[in-house]
C-alpha positions as CSV (number, residue, x, y, z in Angstrom):
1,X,66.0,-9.6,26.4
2,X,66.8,-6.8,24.3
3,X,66.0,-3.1,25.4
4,X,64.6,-0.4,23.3
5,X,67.1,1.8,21.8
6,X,67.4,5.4,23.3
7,X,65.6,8.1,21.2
8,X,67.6,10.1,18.8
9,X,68.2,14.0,18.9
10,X,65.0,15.6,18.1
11,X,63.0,12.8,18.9
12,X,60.0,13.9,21.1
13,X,58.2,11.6,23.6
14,X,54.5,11.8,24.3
15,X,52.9,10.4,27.1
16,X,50.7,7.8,26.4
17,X,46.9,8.4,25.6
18,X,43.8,7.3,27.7
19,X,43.1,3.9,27.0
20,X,39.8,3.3,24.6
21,X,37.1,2.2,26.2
22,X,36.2,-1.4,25.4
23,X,33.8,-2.4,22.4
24,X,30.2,-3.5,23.1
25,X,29.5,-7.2,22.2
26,X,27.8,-7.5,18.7
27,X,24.5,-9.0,19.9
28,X,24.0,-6.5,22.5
29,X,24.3,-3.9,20.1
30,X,21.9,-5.6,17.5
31,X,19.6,-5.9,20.6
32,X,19.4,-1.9,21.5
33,X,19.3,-0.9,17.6
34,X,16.5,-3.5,17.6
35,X,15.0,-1.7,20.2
36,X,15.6,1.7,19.1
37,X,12.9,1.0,15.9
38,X,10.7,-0.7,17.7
39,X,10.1,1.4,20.9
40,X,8.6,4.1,18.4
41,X,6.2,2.1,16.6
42,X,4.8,-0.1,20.2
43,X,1.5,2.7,20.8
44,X,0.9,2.1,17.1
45,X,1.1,-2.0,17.9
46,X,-0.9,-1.6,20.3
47,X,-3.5,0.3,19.2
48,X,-4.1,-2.2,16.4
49,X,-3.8,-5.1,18.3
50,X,-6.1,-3.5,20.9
51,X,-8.8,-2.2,18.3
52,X,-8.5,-4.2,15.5
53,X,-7.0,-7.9,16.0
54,X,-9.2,-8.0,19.0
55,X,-12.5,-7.4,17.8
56,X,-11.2,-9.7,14.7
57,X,-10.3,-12.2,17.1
58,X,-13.2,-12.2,19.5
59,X,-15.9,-12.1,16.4
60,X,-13.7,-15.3,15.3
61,X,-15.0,-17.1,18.1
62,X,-17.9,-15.9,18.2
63,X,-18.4,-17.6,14.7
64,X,-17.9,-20.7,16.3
65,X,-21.2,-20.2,18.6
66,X,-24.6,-20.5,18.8
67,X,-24.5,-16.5,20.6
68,X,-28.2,-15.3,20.0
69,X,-29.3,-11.7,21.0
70,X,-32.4,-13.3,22.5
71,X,-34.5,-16.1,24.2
72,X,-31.1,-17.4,25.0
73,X,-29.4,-17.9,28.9
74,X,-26.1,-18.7,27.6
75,X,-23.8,-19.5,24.4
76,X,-21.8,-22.8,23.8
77,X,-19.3,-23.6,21.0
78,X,-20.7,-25.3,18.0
79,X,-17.7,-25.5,16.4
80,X,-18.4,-25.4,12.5
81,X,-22.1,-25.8,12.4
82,X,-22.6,-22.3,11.1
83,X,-20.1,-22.6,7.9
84,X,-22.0,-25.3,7.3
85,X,-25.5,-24.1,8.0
86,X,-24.4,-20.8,5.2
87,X,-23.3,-23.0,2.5
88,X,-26.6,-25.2,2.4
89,X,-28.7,-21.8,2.9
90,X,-29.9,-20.5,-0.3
91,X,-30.3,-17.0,0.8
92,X,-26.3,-17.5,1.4
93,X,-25.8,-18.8,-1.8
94,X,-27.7,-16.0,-3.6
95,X,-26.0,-13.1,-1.4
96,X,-22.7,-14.5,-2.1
97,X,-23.8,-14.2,-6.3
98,X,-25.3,-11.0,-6.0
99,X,-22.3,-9.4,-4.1
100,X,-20.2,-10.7,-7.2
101,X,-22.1,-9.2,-9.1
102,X,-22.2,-5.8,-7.5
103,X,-18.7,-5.6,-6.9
104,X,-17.9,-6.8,-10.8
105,X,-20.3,-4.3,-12.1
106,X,-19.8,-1.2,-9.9
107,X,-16.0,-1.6,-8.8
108,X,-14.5,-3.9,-11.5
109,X,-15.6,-2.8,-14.8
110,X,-17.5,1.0,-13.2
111,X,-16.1,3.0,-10.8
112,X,-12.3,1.8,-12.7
113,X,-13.4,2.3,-16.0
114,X,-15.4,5.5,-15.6
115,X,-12.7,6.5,-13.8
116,X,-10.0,6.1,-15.9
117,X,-12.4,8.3,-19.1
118,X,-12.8,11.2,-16.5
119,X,-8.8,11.5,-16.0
120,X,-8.0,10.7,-19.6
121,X,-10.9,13.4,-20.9
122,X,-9.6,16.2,-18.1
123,X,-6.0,15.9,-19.1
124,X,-6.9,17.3,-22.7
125,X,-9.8,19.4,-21.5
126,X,-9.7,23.4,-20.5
127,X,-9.5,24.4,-16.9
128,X,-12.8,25.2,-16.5
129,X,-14.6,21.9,-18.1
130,X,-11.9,20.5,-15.5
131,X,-13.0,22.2,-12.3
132,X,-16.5,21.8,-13.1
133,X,-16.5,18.0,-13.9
134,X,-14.1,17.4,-11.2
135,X,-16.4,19.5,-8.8
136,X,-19.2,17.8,-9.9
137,X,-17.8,14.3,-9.7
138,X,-15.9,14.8,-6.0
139,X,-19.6,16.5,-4.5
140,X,-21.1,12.8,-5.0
141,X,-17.8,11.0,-3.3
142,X,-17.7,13.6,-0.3
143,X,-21.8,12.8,0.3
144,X,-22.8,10.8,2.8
145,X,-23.6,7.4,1.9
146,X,-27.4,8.0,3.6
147,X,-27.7,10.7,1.6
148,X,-26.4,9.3,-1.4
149,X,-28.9,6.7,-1.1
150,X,-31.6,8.7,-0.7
151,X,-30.8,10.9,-3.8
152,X,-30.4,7.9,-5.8
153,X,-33.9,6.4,-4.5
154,X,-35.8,9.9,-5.7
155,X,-33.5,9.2,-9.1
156,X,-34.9,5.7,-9.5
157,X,-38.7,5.3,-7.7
158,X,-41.8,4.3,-9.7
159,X,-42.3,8.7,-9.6
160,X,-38.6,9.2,-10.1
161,X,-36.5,11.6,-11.7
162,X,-35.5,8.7,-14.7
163,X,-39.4,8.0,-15.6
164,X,-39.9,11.4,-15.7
165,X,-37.2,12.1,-18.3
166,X,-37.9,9.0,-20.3
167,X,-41.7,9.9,-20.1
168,X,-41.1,13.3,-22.0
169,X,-38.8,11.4,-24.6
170,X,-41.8,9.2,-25.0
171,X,-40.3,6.3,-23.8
172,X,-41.3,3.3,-21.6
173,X,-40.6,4.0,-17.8
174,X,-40.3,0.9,-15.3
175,X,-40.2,0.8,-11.8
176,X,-36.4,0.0,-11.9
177,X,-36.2,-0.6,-8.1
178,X,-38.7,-3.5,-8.8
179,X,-37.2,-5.0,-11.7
180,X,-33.6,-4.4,-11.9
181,X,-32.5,-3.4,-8.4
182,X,-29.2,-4.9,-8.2
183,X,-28.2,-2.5,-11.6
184,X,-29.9,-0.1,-9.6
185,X,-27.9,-0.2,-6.6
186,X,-24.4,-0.8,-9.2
187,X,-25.1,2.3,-10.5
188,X,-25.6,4.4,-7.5
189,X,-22.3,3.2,-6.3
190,X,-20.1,3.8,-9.6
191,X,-22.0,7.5,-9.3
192,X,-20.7,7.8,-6.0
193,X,-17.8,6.0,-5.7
194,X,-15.9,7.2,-9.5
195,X,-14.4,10.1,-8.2
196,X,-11.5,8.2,-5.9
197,X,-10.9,6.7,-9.2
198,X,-10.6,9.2,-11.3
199,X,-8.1,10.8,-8.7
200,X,-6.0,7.9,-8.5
201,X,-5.6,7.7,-12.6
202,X,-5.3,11.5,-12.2
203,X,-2.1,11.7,-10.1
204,X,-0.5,8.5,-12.2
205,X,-1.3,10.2,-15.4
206,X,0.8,13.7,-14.5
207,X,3.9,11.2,-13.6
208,X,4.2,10.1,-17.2
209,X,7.0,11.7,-19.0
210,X,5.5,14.2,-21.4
211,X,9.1,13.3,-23.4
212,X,7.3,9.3,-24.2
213,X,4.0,10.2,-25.4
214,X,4.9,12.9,-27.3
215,X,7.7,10.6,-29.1
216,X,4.7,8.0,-29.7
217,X,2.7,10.3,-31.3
218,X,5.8,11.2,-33.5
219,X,6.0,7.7,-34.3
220,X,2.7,7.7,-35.8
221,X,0.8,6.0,-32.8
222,X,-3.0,6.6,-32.3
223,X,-4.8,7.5,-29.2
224,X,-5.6,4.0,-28.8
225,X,-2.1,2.7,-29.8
226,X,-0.6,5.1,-26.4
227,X,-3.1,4.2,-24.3
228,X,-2.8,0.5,-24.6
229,X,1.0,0.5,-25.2
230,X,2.2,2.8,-23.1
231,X,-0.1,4.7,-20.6
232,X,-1.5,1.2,-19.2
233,X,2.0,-0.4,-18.3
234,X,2.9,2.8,-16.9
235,X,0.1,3.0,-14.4
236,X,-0.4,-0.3,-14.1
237,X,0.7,-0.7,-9.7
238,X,-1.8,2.2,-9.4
239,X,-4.7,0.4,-11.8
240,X,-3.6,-2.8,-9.0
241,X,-3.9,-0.3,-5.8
242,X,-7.0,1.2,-7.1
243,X,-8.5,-1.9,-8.1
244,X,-7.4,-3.3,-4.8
245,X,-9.3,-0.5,-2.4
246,X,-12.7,-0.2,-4.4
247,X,-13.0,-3.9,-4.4
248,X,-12.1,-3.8,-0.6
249,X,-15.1,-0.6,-0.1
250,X,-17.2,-1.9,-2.5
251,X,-17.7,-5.5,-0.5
252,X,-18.5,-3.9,3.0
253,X,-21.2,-1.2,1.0
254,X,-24.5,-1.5,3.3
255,X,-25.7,2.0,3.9
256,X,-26.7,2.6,-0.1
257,X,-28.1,-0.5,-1.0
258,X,-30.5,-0.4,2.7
259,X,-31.6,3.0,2.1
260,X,-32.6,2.5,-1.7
261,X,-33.8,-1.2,-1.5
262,X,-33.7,-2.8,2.0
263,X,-32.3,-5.9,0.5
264,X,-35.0,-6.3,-2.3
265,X,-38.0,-7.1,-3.7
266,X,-37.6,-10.7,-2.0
267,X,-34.0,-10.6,-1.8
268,X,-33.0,-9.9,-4.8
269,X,-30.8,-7.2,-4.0
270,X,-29.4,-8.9,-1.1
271,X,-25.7,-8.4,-0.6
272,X,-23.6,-10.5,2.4
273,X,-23.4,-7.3,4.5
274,X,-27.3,-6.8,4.2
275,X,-27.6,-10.9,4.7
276,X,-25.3,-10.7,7.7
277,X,-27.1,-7.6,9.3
278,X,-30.7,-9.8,8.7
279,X,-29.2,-12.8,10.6
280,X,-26.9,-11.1,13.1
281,X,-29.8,-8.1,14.2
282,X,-33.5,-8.8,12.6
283,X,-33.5,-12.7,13.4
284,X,-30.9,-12.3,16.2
285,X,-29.2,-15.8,15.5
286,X,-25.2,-13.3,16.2
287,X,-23.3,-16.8,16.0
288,X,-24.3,-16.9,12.2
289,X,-24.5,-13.2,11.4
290,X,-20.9,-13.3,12.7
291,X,-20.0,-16.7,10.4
292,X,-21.2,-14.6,7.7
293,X,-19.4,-11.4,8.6
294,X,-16.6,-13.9,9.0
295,X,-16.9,-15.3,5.6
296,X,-17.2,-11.8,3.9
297,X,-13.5,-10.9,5.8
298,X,-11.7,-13.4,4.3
299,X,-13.4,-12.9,0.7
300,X,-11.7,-9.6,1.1
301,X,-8.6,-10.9,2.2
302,X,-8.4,-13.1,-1.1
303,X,-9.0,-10.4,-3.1
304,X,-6.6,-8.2,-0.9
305,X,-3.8,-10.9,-1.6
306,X,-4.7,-11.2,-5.9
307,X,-3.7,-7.7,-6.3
308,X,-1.0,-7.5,-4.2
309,X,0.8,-10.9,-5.9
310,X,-0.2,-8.3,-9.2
311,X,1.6,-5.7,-7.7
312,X,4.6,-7.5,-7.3
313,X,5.0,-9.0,-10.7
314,X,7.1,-6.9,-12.8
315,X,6.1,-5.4,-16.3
């Protein structure tokens, strides 16, 4: 055994440090930054699971009874004897169609098209066509949907507003809310509805670079030729996000098509959230409202789950 050599002139010795205080084990450390993000979001968790996976969860099971609001002691489980029951029902059958078709018509092809024209037409318009269309357009989004209805009834009755122009063109009136109430009700909702729309496609539109358009029209490309090459592509996540919220608004509409129509003449303006109210609250069967209600959730979810697989694809 060897000792250290002696230190050297002008050597200087320094007493030895504390020592370091021992390292924490990896997984307890990934344990308390686990909890670290976590703790701050549990009242948010919470919330949800207390306000909305519970009442999804309870009207789940609810689905799967015979729960009545009257002449009834007590509720047993049916299992799926009320899926069944809406998918031999023809009412079902033609509130399922006419919802497609309301949605299509309104959110599809007019609240996303109109839109679309609005924010295209602004962006080369003056400041005050813009402040007064966008005024105009963003008063019939901001009214309530009662109202809405109601303004849109005057618009359409036998006595309306519509017959009344059309009679002083010398042109044949109808009673539209009689013979074509589910364009009726469409167009109320692309009237009220087109501003989100067109305040969507706004903000994507001032995030194209001025530089690409204006090297496209250098080019020699047409309106039509920028739009369908270039603007589209370059909004096309908030065409999918848009698309993907009206649909989701436009399937739980009720408030507009009850105060115009009620649901008909007959049912022929009958959407699933007017069907599921009929079942759930006028012929108090809530087991098959709730089916319905059900039924209409995961409709939405579908949809939901289209444009978000759209969202992800790349261009």
């Amino acid at each position: 055994m060897t000792s250290a050599p002696p230190a050297g002139p002008g050597v200087v010795k320094t007493a030895p440090g504390p020592a370091a205080p021992p390292l924490m084990p990896v997984g307890r450390r990934d344990v308390r930054r686990a909890l670290t993000r976590v703790l701050p979001l549990s009242p948010a968790v919470v919330l949800l699971l207390l306000f909305l996976a519970g009442p999804i969860a309870y009207c789940a099971y609810i689905a799967f009874t015979d729960l009545q609001l009257t002449g009834q002691a007590e509720s047993s489980f049916i299992g799926f004897d009320n899926f069944r029951a809406a998918f031999k029902d023809d009412a079902f059958l033609n509130a399922v169609w006419l919802t497609l078709v309301f949605t299509v018509l309104s959110s599809l092809i007019g609240q996303n098209t109109l839109g679309l024209s609005l924010a295209v037409l602004m962006q080369r318009a003056s400041k005050p066509v813009r402040t007064v269309t966008g005024g105009i357009v963003i008063a019939a989004w901001v009214l309530p949907e009662v109202v809405a209805g109601f303004l849109l009834y005057a618009f359409f009755r036998r006595e309306g507003t519509l017959n009344a122009v059309l009679d002083w063109l010398h042109l044949p009136s109808q009673n539209w809310l009689f013979t074509l109430p589910i364009l009726a009700v469409s167009f109320a909702n692309v009237w009220r509805g087109t501003a989100f729309s067109m305040l969507v496609y706004s903000a994507a539109l001032n995030e194209i670079p001025k530089e690409i358009t204006e090297a496209a029209e250098v080019d020699g490309a047409g309106g039509w030729r920028r739009m369908w090459h270039i603007t589209l592509p370059m909004i096309r996540r908030s065409i999918g996000t848009n698309l993907m919220l009206n649909t989701l608004q436009t399937l739980s509409v009720f408030g507009l098509i009850w105060v115009m129509t009620r649901g008909g003449p007959g049912n022929r303006s009958q959407t699933l959230p007017l069907f599921m109210y009929e079942q759930a609250f006028q012929k108090s069967m809530i087991g098959y409202g709730t089916a319905v209600a059900l039924l209409l959730l995961v409709v939405g979810s579908l949809f939901s789950l289209v444009y978000m697989r759209l969202l992800r694809t790349e261009v």
